[in-house]
LOZAPA-940417 format. One record per residue (C-alpha): residue number from 1; y, x, z; residue in three letters. Coordinates in Angstrom, 1 decimal. Layout:
<nodes>
- nr, yy, xx, zz, rest
- NUM, Y, X, Z, ALA
...
</nodes>
This chain:
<nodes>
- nr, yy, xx, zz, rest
- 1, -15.6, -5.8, 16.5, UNK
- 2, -14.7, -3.8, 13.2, UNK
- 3, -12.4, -5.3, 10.8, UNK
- 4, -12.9, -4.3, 7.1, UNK
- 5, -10.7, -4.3, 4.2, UNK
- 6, -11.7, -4.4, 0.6, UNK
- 7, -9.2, -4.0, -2.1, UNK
- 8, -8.8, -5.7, -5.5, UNK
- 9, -11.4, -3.7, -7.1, UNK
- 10, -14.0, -4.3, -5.1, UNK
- 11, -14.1, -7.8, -5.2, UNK
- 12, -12.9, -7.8, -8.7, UNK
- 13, -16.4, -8.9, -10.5, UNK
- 14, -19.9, -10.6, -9.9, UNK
- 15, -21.4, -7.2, -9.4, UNK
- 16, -19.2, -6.1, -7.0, UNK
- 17, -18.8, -9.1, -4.8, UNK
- 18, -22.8, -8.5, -4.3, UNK
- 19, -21.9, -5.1, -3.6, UNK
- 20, -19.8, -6.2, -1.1, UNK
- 21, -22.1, -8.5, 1.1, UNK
- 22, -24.6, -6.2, 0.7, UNK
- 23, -22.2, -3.4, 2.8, UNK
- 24, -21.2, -6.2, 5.2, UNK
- 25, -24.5, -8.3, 6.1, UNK
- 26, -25.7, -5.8, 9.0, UNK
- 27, -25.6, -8.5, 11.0, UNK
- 28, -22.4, -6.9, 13.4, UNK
- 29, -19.7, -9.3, 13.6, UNK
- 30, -16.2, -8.4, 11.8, UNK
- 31, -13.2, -9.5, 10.2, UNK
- 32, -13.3, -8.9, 6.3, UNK
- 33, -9.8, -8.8, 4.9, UNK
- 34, -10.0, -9.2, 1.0, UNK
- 35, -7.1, -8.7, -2.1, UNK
- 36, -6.5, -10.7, -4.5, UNK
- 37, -9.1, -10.4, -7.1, UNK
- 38, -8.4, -7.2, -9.7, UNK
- 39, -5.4, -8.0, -12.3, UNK
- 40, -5.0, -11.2, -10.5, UNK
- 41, -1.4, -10.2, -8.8, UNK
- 42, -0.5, -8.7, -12.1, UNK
- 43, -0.9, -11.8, -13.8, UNK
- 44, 0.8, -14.4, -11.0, UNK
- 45, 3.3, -11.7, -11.0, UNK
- 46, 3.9, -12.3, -15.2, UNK
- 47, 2.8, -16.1, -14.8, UNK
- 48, 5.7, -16.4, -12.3, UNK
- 49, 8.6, -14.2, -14.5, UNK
- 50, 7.8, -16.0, -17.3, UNK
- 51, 8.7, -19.3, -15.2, UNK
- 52, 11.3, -18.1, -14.0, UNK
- 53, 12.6, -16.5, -17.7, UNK
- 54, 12.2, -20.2, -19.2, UNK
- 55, 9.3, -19.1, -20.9, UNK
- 56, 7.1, -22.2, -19.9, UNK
- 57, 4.4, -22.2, -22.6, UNK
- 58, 3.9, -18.4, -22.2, UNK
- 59, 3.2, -19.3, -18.7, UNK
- 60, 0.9, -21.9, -19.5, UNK
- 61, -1.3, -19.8, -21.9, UNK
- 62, -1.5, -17.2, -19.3, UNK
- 63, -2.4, -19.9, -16.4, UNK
- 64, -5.5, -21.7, -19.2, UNK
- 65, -6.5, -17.5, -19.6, UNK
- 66, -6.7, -16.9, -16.1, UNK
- 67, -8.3, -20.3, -15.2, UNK
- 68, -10.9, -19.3, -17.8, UNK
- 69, -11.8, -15.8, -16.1, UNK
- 70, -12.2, -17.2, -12.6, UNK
- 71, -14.7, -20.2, -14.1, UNK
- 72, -16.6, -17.4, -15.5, UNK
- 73, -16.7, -16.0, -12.2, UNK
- 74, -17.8, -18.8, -10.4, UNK
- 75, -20.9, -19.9, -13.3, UNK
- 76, -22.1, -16.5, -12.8, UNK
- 77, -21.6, -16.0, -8.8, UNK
- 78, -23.3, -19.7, -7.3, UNK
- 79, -26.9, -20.8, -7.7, UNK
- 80, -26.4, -23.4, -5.7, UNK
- 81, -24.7, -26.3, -7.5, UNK
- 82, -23.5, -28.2, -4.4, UNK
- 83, -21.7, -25.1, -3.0, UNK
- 84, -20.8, -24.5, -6.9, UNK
- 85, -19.1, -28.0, -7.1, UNK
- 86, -17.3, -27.0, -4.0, UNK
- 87, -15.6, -23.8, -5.3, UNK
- 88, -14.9, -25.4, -8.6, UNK
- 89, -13.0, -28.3, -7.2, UNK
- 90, -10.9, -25.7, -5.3, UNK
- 91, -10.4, -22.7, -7.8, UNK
- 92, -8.9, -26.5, -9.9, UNK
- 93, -6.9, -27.5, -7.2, UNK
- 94, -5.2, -24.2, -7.1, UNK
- 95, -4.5, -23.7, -10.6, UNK
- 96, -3.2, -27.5, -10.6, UNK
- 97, -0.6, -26.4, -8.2, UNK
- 98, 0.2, -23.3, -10.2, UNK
- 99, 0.8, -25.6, -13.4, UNK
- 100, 2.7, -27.6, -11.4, UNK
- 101, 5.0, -24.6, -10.4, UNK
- 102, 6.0, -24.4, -14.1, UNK
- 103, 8.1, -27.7, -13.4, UNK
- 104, 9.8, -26.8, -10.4, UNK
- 105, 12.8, -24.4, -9.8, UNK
- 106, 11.3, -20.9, -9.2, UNK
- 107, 13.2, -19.3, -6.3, UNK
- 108, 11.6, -16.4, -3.9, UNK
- 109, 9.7, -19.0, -1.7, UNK
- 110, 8.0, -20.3, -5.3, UNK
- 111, 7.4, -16.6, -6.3, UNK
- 112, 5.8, -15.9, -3.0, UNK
- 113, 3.7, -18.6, -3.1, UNK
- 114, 2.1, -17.9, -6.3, UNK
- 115, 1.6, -14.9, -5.2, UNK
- 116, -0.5, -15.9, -2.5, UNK
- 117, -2.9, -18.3, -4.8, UNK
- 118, -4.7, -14.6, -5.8, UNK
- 119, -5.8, -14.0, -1.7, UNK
- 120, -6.3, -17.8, -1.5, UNK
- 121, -8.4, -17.3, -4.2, UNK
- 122, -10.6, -14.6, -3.8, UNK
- 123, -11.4, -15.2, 0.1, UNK
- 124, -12.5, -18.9, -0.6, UNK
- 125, -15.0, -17.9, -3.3, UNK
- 126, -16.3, -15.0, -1.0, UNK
- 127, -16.7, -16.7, 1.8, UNK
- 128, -18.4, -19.9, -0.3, UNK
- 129, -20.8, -17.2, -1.6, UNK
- 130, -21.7, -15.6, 1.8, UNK
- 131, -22.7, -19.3, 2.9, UNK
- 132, -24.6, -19.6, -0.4, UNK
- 133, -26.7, -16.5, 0.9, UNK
- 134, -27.4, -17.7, 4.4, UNK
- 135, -24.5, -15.7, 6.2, UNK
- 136, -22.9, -17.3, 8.9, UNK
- 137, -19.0, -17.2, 7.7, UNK
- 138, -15.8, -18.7, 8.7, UNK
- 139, -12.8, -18.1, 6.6, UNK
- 140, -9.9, -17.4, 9.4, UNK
- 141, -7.0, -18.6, 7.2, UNK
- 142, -4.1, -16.1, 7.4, UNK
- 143, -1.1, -18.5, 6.8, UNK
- 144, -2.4, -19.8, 10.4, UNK
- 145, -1.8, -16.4, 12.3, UNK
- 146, -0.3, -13.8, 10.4, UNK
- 147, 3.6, -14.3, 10.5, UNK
- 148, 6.9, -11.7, 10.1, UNK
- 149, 10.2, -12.0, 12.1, UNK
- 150, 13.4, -11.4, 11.3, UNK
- 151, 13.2, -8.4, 10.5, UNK
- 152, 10.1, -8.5, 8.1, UNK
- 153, 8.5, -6.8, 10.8, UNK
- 154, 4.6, -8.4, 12.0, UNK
- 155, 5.2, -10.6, 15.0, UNK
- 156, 2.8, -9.1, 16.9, UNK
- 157, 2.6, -11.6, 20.1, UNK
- 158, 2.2, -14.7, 17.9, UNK
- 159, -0.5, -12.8, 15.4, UNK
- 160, -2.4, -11.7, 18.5, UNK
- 161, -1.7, -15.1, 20.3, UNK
- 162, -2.9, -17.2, 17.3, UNK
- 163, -5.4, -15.4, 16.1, UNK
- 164, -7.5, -15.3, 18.9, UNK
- 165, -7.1, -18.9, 19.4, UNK
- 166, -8.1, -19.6, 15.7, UNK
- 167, -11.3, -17.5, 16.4, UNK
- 168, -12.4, -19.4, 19.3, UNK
- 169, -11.7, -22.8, 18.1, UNK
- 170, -14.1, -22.1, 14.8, UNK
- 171, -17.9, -22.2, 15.2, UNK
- 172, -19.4, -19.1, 15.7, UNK
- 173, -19.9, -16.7, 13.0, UNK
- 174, -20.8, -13.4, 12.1, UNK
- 175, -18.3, -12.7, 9.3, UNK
- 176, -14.9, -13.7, 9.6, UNK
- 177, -12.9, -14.1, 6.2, UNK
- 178, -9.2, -13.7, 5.8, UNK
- 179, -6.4, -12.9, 3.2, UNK
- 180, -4.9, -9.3, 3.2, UNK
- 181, -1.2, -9.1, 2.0, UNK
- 182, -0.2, -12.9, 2.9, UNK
- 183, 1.8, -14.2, 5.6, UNK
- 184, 4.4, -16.5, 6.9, UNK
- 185, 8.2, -15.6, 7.3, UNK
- 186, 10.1, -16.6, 10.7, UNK
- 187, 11.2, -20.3, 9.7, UNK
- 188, 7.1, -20.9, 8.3, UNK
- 189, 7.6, -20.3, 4.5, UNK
- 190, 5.3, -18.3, 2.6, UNK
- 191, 6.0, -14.6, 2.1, UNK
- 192, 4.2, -11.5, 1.8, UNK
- 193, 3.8, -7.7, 3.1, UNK
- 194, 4.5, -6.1, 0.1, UNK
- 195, 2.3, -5.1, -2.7, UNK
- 196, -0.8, -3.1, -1.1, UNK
- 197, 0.3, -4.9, 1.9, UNK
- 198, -3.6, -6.0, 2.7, UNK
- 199, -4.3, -2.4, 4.1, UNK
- 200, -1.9, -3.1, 6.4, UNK
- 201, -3.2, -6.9, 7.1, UNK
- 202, -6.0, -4.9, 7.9, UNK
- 203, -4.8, -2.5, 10.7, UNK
- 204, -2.5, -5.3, 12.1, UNK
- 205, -5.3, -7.4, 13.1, UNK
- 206, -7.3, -4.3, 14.1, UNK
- 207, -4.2, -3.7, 17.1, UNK
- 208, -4.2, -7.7, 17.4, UNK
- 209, -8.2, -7.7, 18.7, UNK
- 210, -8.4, -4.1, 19.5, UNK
- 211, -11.4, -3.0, 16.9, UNK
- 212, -13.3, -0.2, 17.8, UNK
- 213, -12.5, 0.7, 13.8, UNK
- 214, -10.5, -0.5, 11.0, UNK
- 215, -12.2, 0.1, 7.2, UNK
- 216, -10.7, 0.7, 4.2, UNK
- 217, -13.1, 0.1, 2.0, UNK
- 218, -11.7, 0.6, -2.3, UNK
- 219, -12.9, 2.4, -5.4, UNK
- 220, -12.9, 6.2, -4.5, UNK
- 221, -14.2, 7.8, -1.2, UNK
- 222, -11.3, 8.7, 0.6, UNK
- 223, -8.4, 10.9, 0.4, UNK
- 224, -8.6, 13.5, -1.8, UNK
- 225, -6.3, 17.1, -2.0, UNK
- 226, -4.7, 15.8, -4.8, UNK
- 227, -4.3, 13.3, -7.6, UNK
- 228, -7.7, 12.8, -9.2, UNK
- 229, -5.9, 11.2, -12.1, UNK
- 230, -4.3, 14.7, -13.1, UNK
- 231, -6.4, 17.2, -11.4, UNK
- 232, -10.2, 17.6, -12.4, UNK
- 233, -11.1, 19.4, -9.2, UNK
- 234, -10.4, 17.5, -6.4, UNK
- 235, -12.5, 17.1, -3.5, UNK
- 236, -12.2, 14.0, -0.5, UNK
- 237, -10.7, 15.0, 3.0, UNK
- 238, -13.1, 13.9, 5.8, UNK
- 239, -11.1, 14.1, 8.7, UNK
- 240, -7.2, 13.6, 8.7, UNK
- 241, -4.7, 12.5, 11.7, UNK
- 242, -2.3, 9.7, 11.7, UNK
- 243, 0.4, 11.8, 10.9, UNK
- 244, -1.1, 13.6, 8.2, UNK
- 245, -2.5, 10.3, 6.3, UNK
- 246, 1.2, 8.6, 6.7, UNK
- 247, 3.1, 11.3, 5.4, UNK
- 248, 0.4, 11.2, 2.3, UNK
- 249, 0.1, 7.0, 1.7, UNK
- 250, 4.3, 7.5, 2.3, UNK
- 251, 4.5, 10.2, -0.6, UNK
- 252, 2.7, 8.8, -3.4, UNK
- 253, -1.1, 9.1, -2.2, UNK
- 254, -1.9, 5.8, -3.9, UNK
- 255, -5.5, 4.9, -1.7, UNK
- 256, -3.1, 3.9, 1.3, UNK
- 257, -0.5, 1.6, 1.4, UNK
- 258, 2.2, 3.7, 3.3, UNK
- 259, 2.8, 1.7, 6.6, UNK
- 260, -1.0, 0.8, 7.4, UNK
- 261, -1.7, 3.5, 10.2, UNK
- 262, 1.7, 2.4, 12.4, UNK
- 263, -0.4, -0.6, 13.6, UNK
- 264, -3.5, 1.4, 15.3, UNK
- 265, -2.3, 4.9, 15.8, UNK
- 266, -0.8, 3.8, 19.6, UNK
- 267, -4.1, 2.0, 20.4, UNK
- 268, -6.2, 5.0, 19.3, UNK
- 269, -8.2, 2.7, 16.8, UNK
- 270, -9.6, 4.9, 13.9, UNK
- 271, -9.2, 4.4, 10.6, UNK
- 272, -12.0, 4.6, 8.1, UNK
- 273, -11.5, 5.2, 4.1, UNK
- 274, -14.5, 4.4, 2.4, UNK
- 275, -15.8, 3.7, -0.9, UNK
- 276, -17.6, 0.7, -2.1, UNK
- 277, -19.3, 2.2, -4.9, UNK
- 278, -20.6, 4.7, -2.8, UNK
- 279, -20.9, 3.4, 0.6, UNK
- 280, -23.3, 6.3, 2.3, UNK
- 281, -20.7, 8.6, 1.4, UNK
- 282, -18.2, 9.6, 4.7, UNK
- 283, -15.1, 8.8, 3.4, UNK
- 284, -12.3, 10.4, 5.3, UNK
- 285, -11.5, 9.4, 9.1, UNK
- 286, -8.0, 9.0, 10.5, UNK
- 287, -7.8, 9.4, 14.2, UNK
- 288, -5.2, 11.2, 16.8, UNK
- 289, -7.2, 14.5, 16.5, UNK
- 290, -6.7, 17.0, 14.5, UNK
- 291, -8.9, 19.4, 12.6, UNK
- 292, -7.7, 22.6, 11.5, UNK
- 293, -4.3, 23.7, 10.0, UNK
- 294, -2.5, 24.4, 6.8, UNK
- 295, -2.1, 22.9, 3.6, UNK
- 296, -5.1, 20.0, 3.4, UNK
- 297, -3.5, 17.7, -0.1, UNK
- 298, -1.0, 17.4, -2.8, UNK
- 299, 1.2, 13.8, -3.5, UNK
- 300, 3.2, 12.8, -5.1, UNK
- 301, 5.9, 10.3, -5.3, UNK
- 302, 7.6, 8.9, -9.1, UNK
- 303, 10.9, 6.7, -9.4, UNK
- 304, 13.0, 9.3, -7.6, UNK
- 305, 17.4, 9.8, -7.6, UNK
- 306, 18.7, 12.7, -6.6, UNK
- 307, 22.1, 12.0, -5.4, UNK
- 308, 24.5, 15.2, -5.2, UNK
- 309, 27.4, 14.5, -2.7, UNK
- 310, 30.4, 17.5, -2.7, UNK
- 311, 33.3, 17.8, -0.6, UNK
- 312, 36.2, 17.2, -1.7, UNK
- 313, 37.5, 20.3, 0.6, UNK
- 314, 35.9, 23.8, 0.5, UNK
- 315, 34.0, 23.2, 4.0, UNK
- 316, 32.2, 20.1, 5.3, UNK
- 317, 34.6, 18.1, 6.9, UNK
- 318, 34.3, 16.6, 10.4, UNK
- 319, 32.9, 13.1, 9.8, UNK
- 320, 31.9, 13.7, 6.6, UNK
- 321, 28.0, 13.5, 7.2, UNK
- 322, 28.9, 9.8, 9.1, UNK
- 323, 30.9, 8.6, 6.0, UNK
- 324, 27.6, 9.3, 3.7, UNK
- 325, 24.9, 8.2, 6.2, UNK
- 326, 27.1, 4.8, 6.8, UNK
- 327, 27.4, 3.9, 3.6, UNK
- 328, 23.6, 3.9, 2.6, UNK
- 329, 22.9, 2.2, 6.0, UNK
- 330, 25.0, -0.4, 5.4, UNK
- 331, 23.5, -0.9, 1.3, UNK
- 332, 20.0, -0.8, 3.7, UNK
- 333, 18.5, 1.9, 1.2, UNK
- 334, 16.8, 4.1, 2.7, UNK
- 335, 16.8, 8.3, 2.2, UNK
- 336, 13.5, 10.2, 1.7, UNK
- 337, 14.6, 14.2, 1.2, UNK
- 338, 18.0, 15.7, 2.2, UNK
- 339, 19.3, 19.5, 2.3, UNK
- 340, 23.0, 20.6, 3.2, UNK
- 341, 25.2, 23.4, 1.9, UNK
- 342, 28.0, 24.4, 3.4, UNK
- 343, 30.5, 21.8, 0.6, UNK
- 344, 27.7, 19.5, -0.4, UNK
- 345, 24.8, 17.2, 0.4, UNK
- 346, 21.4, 16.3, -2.1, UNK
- 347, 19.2, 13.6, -0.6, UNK
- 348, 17.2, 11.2, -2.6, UNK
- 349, 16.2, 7.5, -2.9, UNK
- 350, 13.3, 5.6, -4.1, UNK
- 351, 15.7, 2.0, -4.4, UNK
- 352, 18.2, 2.1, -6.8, UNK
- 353, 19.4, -1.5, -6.2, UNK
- 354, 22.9, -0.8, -4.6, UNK
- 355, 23.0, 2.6, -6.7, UNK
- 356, 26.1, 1.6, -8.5, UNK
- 357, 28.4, 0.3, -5.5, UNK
- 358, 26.7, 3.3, -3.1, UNK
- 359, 28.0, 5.8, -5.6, UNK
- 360, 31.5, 4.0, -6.1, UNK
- 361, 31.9, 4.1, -2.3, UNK
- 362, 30.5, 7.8, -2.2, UNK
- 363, 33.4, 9.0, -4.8, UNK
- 364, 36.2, 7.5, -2.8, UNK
- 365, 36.0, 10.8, -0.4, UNK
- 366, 33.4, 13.6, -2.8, UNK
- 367, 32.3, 13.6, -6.5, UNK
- 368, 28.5, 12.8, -6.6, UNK
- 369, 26.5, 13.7, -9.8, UNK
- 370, 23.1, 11.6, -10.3, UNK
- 371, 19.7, 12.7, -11.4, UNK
- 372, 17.2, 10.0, -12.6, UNK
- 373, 13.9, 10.6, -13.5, UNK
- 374, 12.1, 12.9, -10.7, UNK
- 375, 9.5, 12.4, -8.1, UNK
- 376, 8.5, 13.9, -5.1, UNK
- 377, 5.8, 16.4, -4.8, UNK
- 378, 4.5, 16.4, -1.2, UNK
- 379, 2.3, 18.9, 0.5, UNK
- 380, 0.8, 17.6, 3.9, UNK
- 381, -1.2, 19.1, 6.7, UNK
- 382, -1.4, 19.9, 10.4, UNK
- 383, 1.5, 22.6, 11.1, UNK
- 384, 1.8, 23.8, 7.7, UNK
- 385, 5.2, 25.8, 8.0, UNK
- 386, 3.7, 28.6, 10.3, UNK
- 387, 0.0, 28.7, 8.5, UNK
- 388, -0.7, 32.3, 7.1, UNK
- 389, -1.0, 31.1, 3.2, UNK
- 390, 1.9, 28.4, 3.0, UNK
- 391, 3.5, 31.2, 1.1, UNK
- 392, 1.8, 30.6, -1.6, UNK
- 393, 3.4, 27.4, -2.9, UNK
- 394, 6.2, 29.6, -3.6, UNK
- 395, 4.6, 31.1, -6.3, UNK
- 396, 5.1, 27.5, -8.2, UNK
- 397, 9.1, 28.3, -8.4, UNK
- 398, 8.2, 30.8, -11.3, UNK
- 399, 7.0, 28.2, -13.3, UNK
- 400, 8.9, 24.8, -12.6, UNK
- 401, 12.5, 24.2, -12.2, UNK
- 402, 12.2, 22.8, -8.3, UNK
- 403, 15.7, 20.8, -7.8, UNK
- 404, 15.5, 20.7, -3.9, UNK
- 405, 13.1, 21.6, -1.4, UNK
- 406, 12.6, 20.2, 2.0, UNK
- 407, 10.9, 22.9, 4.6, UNK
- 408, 11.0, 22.7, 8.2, UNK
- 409, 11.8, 18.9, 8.6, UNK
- 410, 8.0, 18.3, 9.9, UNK
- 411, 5.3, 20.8, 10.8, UNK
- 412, 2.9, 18.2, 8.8, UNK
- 413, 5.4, 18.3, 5.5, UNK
- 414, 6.8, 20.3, 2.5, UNK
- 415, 8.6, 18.7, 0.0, UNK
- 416, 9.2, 19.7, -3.7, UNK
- 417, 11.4, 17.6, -5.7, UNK
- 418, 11.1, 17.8, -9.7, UNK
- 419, 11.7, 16.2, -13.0, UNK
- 420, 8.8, 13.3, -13.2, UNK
- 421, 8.0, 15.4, -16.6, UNK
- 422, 6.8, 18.3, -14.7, UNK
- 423, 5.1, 16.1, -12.2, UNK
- 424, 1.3, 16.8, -13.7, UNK
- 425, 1.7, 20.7, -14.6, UNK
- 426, 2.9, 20.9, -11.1, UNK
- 427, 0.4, 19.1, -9.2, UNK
- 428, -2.4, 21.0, -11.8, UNK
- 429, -0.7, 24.5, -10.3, UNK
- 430, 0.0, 23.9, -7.0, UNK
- 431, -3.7, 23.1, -7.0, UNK
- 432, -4.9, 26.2, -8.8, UNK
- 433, -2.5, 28.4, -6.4, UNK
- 434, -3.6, 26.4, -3.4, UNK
- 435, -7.3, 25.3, -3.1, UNK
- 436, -8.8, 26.9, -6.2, UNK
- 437, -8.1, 30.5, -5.2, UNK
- 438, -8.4, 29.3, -1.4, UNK
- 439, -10.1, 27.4, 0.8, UNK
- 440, -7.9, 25.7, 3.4, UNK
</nodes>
């Protein structure tokens, strides 16, 4: 069994939900996992601070707007006016509950579950129109087998347990439908994986029912060698391996939500990137092998701080690495570059939420200067430290003031950390210096 994913975007009008079952009716059975539909998060997401700000009828006219787009939808998706009559009823249903929100206190559980009315959403209409067409569909609700511990980790005995008992209670089907990016926490309350989290919905229930492949399926075909937003001459990576697609979805490469291989990459299941627009095209494959070396793409990674932590004493003291590494532990903020001198430290973080008591604590023993405003320009392929033209990414410190590199860490990884003001002349460079003049 495959299990497919298909993001906002692709489910996020009449034409593309067509699209859609047209890629999925072969008649093989699966597990689609859908998004919300497109701009529907971002609106809960504004519906839901607006509740929570006391601005009730700003909420309400969003809520009547949104309302209005999905009845659109719906008049222009169903033929059938029994199945039509269905769908309405429960697209109401769901918005009553959101109006009723606008009443109630609005703490994380109430944010969360508005949240989750965009998956609910989205996955009851598709599956309605799949049985409009003659498809035999279940939807395999996700609230019913995807949970989180403690630790916001996926329980992975209870999702496997439940799931396959969900499966073979319903009445056999060729498509199953869930929700990507919904879940339950440990004590049953609604919560979520994260924005993007449905990739990873995706892989989790790959490793649950051991797929022979997970799909990816969005709106370009795969990962590219760099950011098609700010570089014209990109071209898509067909083959990539685990290592080399997480360090990519973790530094910025936006097609991948960052944790979504951890799930299959023990179990050997590959992972497919595909495009829906274009579904003959190969996409790129993620799989355990590799395939060739060097420098393969370009991310990169906004929001940065560059913390600088000095000494107070001429040489690093004993202990004095401990001191800095407990405190962010126990603020649970995490560090993504780091390089040493012999009196200080630079490292940077992509959560600034504890940044002010971190850096009070910090300049009890050092004095720590702060740099806001950079990103994280990540180059990524298989060993790419001791490939013959890695050199030539050096040729970029003539041009852009680089504030700290990171070399050496991982064979897969170099790091380049800039003002976010540079970030597109650098990407456009690196590019030119890198794939235009040769081919890696």
């Amino acid at each position: 069994m495959h299990v497919l994913k298909f993001g906002g975007t692709s489910v996020g009008s009449v034409e593309n939900m067509i699209q859609v079952k047209d890629i999925i009716n072969d008649q093989e059975k699966k597990i689609v996992v859908l998004s919300a539909m497109s701009g529907t998060t971002n609106a809960l997401v504004a519906i839901s601070n607006d509740i929570k700000e006391g601005h009730i009828s700003k909420a309400s006219t969003s809520i009547d707007a949104l309302e209005i787009s999905y009845a659109h939808t719906i008049q222009s998706l169903f033929s059938d006016e029994a199945i039509l009559y269905d769908v309405q009823e429960y697209v109401q249903d769901v918005f009553y509950y959101l109006r009723a929100a606008t009443d109630k206190p609005h703490d994380q559980l109430m944010y969360n579950t508005i949240l989750s009315y965009g998956e609910l959403l989205s996955t009851y209409i598709f599956s309605a129109y799949l049985r409009q067409e003659g498809i035999k569909v279940q939807l395999l609700p996700a609230l019913d087998f995807m949970r989180i511990d403690r630790n916001n980790e996926p329980d992975n005995f209870y999702i496997r347990q439940n799931i396959h008992r969900i499966i073979d209670e319903l009445p056999v089907a060729d498509i199953y439908i869930t929700q990507g990016f919904i879940c339950l926490d440990v004590d049953g309350k609604v919560s979520n994986l994260q924005r993007g989290g449905s990739d990873y919905t995706a892989t989790i229930i790959g490793a649950a029912i051991r797929a022979e492949e997970v799909q990816i399926w969005t709106d370009i075909d795969g990962f590219h060698n760099n950011d098609p937003r700010f570089v014209n001459t990109t071209r898509p990576i067909s083959n990539l391996s685990f290592d080399e697609a997480a360090e990519l979805a973790y530094f910025g490469a936006k097609i991948l939500h960052p944790q979504t291989v951890m799930p299959v990459r023990e179990l050997d299941i590959p992972v497919r990137l595909k495009n829906t627009m274009e579904p003959t095209s190969y996409g790129t494959l993620i799989t355990n092998n590799v395939h060739g070396e060097g420098i393969k793409a370009i991310a990169a990674k906004d929001g940065i701080t560059a913390i600088k932590i000095k000494s107070g004493r001429m040489l690093l003291a004993h202990g004095f690495l401990k001191k800095v590494f407990e405190i962010f532990e126990r603020y649970e903020t995490a560090i993504d570059m780091i390089t040493t001198s012999e009196i200080a430290i630079s490292l940077t973080i992509d959560d600034t939420t504890y940044l002010d008591p971190i850096v009070e604590e910090l300049e009890r023993f050092s004095f720590v200067d702060v740099d806001q405003q950079q990103s994280i320009v990540c180059l990524v392929g298989n060993s790419i430290i001791y490939h013959s033209q890695t050199h030539k990414l050096f040729q970029i410190l003539q041009d852009v003031d680089v504030r700290m590199i990171s070399y050496g860490g991982s064979h897969n990884n170099i790091s380049l950390l800039i003002h976010s003001d540079h970030k597109i002349a650098t990407l456009q460079r690196l590019h030119t210096y890198l794939f235009d003049v040769v081919t890696v």
